[in-house]
C-alpha positions as CSV (number, residue, x, y, z in Angstrom):
1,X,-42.6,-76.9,-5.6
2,X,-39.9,-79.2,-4.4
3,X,-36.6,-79.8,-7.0
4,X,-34.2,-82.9,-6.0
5,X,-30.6,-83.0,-5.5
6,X,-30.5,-84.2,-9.2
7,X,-32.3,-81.1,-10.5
8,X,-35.7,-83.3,-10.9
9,X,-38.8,-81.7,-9.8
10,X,-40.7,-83.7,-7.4
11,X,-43.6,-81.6,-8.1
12,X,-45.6,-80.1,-5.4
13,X,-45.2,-81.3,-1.5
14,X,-46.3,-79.6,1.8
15,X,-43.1,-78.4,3.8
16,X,-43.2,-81.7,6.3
17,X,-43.0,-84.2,3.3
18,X,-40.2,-82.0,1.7
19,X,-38.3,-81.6,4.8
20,X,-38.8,-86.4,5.5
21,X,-37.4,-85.9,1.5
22,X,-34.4,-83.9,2.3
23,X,-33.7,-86.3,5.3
24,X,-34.1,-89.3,4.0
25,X,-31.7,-88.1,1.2
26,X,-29.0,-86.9,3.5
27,X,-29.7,-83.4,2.3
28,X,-30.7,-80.1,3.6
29,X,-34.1,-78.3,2.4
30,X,-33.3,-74.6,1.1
31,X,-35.5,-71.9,0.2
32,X,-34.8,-70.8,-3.3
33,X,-37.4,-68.5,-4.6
34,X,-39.6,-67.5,-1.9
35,X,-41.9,-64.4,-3.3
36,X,-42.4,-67.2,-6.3
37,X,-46.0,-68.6,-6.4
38,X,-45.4,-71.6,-5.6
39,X,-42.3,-71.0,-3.2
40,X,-39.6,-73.3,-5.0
41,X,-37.7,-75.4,-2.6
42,X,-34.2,-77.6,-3.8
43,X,-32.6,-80.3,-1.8
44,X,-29.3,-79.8,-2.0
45,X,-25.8,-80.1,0.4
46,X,-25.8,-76.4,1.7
47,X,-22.5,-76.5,2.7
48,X,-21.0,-77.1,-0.4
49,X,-23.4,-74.6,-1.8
50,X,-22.4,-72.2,0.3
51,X,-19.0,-72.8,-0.2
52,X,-19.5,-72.7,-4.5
53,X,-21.1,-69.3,-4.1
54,X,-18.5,-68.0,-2.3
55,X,-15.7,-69.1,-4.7
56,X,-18.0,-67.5,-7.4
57,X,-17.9,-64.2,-5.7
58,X,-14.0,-64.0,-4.9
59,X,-13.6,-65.2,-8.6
60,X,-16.1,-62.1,-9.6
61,X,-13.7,-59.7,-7.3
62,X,-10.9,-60.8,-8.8
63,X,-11.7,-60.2,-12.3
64,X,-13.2,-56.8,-11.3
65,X,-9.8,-56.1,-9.5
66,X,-7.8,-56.5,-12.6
67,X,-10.0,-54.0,-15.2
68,X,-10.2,-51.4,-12.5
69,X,-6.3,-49.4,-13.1
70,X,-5.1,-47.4,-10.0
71,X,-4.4,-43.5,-9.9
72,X,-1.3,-42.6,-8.3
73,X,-0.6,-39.2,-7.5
74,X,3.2,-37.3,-7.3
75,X,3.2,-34.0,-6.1
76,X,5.3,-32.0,-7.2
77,X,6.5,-28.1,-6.3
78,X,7.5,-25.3,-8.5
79,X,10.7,-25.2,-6.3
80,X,11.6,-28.5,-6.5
81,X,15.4,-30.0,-6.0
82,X,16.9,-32.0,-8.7
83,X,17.2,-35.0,-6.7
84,X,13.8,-35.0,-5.5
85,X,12.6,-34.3,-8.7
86,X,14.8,-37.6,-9.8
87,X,13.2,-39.8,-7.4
88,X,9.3,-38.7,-8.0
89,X,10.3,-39.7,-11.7
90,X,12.2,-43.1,-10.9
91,X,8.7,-43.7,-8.7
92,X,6.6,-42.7,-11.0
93,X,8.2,-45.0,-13.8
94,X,8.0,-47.8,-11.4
95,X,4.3,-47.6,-11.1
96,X,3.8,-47.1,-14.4
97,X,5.4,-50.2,-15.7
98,X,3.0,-52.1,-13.1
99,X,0.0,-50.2,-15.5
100,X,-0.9,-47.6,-13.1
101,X,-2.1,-43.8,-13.6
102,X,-0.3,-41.2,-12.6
103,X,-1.1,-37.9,-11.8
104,X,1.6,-35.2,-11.3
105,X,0.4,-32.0,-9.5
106,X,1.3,-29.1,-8.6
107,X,0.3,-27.3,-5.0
108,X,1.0,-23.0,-5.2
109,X,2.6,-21.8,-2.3
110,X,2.1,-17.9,-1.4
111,X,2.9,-15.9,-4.4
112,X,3.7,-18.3,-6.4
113,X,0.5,-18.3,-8.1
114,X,1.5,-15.1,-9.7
115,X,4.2,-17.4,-12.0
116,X,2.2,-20.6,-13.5
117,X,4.6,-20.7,-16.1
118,X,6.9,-21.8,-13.8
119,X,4.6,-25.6,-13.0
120,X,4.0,-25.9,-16.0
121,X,7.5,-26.1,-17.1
122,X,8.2,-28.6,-14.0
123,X,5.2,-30.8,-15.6
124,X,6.3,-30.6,-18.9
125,X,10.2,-31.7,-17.6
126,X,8.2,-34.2,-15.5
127,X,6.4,-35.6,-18.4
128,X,9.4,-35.2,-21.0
129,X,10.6,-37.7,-18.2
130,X,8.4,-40.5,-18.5
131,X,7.5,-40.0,-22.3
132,X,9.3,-43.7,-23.5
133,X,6.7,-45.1,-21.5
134,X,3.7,-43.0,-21.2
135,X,1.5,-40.8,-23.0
136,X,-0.4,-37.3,-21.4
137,X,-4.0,-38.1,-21.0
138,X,-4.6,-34.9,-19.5
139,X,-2.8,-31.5,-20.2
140,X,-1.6,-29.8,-17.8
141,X,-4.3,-27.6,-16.5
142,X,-5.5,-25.5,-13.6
143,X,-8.0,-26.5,-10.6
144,X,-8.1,-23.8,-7.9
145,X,-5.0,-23.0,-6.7
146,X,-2.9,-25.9,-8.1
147,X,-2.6,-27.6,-11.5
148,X,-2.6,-30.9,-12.7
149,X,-1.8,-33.1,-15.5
150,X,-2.1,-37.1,-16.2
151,X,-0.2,-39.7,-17.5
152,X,-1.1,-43.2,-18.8
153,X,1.1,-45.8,-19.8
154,X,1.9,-46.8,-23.0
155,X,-0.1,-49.8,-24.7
């Protein structure tokens, strides 16, 4: 089954009158549906159709690009400085404002692990941080031997 560069059908040809067809029109022959019954051929500028499936596909990436939202993770310590804990927030509120996750957590260190009380309040300062422009998504809670909480940005 032959189609033209029009999007006729030309109706059924053997592969040597197809391929004087494509010539004579300036075209290439391509292979559409091969497992088909009868194989459907279309004369068409490859190139160029090349070339429009590609722009498709980077078109298709870029849209699925923008729903997928990044994770960003700050970790934090149960000893943490003020200053450092400063700068984890003023970086955190940066990447928030661009839309992205974050997720704060919290490693334990030795015998730290005896005192969770303690992260917990350093999540709860770090989220009392951010809270004009984001809401916890996931409470703070306990994987192993850290803990974790997550914060989305505000709609």
């Amino acid at each position: 089954m032959v189609i033209g560069p029009n999007g006729e059908q030309l109706g059924l040809k053997s592969r040597q009158d197809a391929l004087t067809l494509a010539n004579y029109a300036g075209f290439d022959l391509v292979l559409m549906s091969e497992n088909s019954n009868p194989p459907v051929c279309k004369i068409m500028d490859y190139n160029k159709f090349r070339y429009e499936k590609k722009k498709k596909s980077k078109e298709a990436m870029k849209k699925q690009r923008e729903t997928i939202v990044d994770t960003k993770e700050f970790r934090l310590s149960v000893t943490i400085d003020k200053h450092d804990f400063d700068t984890r927030v003023r970086n955190a509120r940066k990447n928030l404002e661009k839309g992205s996750k974050i997720k704060a957590s919290i490693r334990f260190k030795g015998r730290q692990i005896a005192h969770p009380e303690l992260a917990k309040e350093v999540l709860e300062k770090f989220s009392n941080e951010l809270s004009d422009i984001s809401e916890v998504e996931i409470q703070p809670k306990f994987e192993g031997r850290s803990i974790f909480m997550q914060l989305t940005p505000k709609k």
